[in-house]
C-alpha positions in Angstrom: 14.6 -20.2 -70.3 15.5 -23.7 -68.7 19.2 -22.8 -68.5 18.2 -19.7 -66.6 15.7 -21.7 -64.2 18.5 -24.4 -63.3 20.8 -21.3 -62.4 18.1 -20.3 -60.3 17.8 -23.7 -58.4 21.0 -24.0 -58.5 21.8 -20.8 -56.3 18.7 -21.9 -53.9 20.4 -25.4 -53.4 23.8 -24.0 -52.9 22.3 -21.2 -50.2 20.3 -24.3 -48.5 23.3 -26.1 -48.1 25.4 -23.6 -46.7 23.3 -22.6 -44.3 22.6 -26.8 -42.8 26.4 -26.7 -43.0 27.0 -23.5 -41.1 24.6 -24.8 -38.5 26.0 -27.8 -38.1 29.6 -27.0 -37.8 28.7 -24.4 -35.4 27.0 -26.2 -33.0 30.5 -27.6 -31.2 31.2 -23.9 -31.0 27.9 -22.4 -29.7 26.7 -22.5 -26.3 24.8 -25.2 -25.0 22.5 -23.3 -22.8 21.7 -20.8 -25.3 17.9 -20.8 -27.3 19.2 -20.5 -30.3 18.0 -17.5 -33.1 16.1 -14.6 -31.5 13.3 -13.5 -33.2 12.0 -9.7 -32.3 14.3 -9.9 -29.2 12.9 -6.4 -28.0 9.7 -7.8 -27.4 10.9 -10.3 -24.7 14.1 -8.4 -23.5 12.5 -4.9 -23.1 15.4 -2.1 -21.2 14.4 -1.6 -18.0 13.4 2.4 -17.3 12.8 4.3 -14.6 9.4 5.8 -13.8 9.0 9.2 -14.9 11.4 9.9 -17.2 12.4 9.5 -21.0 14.5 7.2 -22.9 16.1 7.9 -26.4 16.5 3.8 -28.1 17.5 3.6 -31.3 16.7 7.7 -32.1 13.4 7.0 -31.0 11.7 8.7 -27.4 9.8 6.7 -25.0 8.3 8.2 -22.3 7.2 6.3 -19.2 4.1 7.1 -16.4 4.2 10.9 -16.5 4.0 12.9 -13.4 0.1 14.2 -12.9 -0.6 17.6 -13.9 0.2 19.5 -11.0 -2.4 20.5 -8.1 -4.8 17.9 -9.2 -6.3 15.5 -7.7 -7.2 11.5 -8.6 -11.0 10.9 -9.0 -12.2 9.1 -5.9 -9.1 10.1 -4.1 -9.6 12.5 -1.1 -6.2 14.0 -0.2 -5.6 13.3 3.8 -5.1 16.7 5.8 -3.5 15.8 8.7 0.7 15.5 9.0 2.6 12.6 9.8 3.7 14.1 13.2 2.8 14.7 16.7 0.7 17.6 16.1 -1.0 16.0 13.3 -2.2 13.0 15.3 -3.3 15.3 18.3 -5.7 17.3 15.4 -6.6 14.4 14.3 -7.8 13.3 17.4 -10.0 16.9 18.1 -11.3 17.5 14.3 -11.3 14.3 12.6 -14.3 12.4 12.1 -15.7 9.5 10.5 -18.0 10.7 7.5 -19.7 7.4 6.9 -21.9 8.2 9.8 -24.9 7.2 8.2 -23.6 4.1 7.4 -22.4 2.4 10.4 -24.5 -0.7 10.7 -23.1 -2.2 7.2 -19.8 -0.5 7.3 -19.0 -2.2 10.9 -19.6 -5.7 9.5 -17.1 -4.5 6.7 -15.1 -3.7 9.2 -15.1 -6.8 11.6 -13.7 -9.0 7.9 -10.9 -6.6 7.4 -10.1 -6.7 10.7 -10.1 -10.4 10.5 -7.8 -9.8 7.7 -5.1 -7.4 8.7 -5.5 -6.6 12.5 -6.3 -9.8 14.4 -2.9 -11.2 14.4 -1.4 -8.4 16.3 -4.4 -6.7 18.3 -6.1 -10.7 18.8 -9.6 -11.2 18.2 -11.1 -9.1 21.2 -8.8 -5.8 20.5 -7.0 -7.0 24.0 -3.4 -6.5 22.2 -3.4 -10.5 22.8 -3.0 -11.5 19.1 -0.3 -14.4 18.3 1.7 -11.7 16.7 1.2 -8.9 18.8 2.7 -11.3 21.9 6.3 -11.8 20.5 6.6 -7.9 20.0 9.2 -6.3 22.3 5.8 -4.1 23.2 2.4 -6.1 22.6 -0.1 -3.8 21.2 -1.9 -2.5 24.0 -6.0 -3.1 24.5 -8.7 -1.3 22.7 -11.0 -2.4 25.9 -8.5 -1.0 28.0 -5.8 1.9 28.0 -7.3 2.5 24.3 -10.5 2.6 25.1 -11.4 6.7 25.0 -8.8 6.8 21.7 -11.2 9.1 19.3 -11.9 8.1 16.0 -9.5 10.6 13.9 -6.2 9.7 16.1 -7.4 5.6 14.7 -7.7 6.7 11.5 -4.5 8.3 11.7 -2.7 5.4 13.4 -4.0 3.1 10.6 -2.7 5.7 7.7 0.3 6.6 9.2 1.7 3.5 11.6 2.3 4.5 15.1 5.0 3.1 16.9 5.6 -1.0 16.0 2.3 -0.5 13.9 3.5 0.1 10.1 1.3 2.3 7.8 -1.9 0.4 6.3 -2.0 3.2 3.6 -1.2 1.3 0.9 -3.3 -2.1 1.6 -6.8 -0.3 2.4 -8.8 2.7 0.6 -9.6 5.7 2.8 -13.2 4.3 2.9 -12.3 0.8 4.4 -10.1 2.6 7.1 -12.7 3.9 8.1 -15.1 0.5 8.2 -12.2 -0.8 10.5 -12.4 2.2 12.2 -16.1 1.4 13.2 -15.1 -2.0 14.2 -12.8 -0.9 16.5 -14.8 1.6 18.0 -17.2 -1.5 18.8 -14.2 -3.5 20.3 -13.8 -0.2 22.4 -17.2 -0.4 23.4 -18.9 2.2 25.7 -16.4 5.3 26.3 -15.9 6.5 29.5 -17.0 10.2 30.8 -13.9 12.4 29.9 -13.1 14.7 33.1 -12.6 18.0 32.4 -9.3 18.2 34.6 -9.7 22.3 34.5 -13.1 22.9 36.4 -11.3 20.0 38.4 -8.4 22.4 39.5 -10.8 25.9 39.2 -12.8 24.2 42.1 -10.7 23.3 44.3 -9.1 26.6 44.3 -12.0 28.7 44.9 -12.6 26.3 48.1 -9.3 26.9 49.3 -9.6 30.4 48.2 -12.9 30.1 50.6 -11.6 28.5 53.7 -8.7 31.6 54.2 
C-alpha cells in the first residue's frame, strides 16, 4: 500500500516538474506581448456574424436577429405613409396632420428642449436660419419667420423624417411622437400664417372683366 502511494507521488512530482520546466524554458520562445493561457477563449473572442443570417461553428447553428414576420408591424410603431420623393412631400403638405392636437400646450414645451437639442445650431434660436452652424453652410437654412413661414405642418414633418436638401434625416434620433412636439415648436417660431391667395379666382376675375370691357 505505501509502495503504491510513493508511485503515486512520485508521478504527481514528476508531472509538477515538467510542467515549471516547460514553462520556463518556453518563455525565451513565447511572445512577450501575448496573455498567456486562454481559458474559454469563445467567450471573449466571439466570430463576428452578420445580422440576419445563420452560422454553422463547430456543427452547431446559431442564428442571429431574425427578420420580422412579414406584414407586421412593431408595437408603438406607426408605419409613415408618405414617399421619400417630390410627390410625397407635396401630400404631405395637403393631408398630413399633426394628431397630437389636443395636446399642444405640453407638447410645444417638449418641443422648444428638442429643438434646443438638435435644431438650434443650424436654424439659430429664433428659426431665422441664423444658427452658428447653419451660417458656414454653402446655403444657410432659410427662416421659419420668413420664406418658411406658411410651410404646413405635414411637409415639416416630412422634412424632419426624411432630410431635405443640406438637412439629413432626423428618423433615427427622434420617435414619430417627438417630431411632431418639434413640429409644434416650429409652428410657434412661424408664428401667425399669412392669408393663402387663391391665385385661381385671382386669374377667373380678371378675365371675366376683360371679358366685360369688350
Amino acid at each position: 500500500m505505501k509502495k503504491h502511494y510513493k508511485t503515486i507521488k512520485f508521478v504527481f512530482a514528476s508531472a509538477l516538474v515538467g510542467l515549471v520546466l516547460t514553462s520556463f524554458t518556453s518563455c525565451g520562445k513565447r511572445d512577450q506581448n501575448s496573455p498567456g493561457v486562454e481559458f474559454m477563449p469563445d467567450m471573449y473572442r466571439s466570430p463576428s456574424l452578420e445580422n440576419y443570417s445563420s452560422h454553422t461553428i463547430d456543427g452547431d447553428t446559431l442564428n442571429n436577429a431574425k427578420q420580422p414576420v412579414a406584414g407586421t408591424v412593431a408595437r408603438g410603431y406607426l408605419p409613415y405613409a408618405y414617399a421619400n420623393t417630390a410627390e410625397g412631400y407635396e401630400s404631405a403638405g395637403l393631408n398630413l396632420h399633426n394628431p397630437y392636437g389636443s395636446q399642444q400646450a405640453a407638447f410645444e414645451k417638449d418641443g422648444e428642449v428638442l429643438y434646443g437639442k438638435f435644431c438650434v445650431h443650424c436654424h439659430g434660436a429664433t428659426g431665422a436660419g441664423d444658427g452658428k452652424v447653419g451660417g458656414k453652410l454653402p446655403g444657410p437654412p432659410p427662416a421659419y419667420n420668413g420664406t418658411l413661414k406658411n410651410l404646413p405642418e405635414g411637409k415639416i414633418f416630412h422634412t424632419i423624417t426624411y432630410g431635405k436638401g443640406t438637412m439629413g434625416s432626423h428618423a433615427s434620433q427622434l420617435t414619430q411622437e417627438e417630431r411632431w412636439k418639434l413640429v409644434f415648436y416650429v409652428q410657434k417660431l412661424q408664428g401667425p400664417k399669412e392669408a393663402a391667395s387663391d391665385s385661381t379666382k385671382t386669374v377667373a376675375a380678371v378675365t371675366l372683366t376683360v371679358a366685360a370691357k369688350h
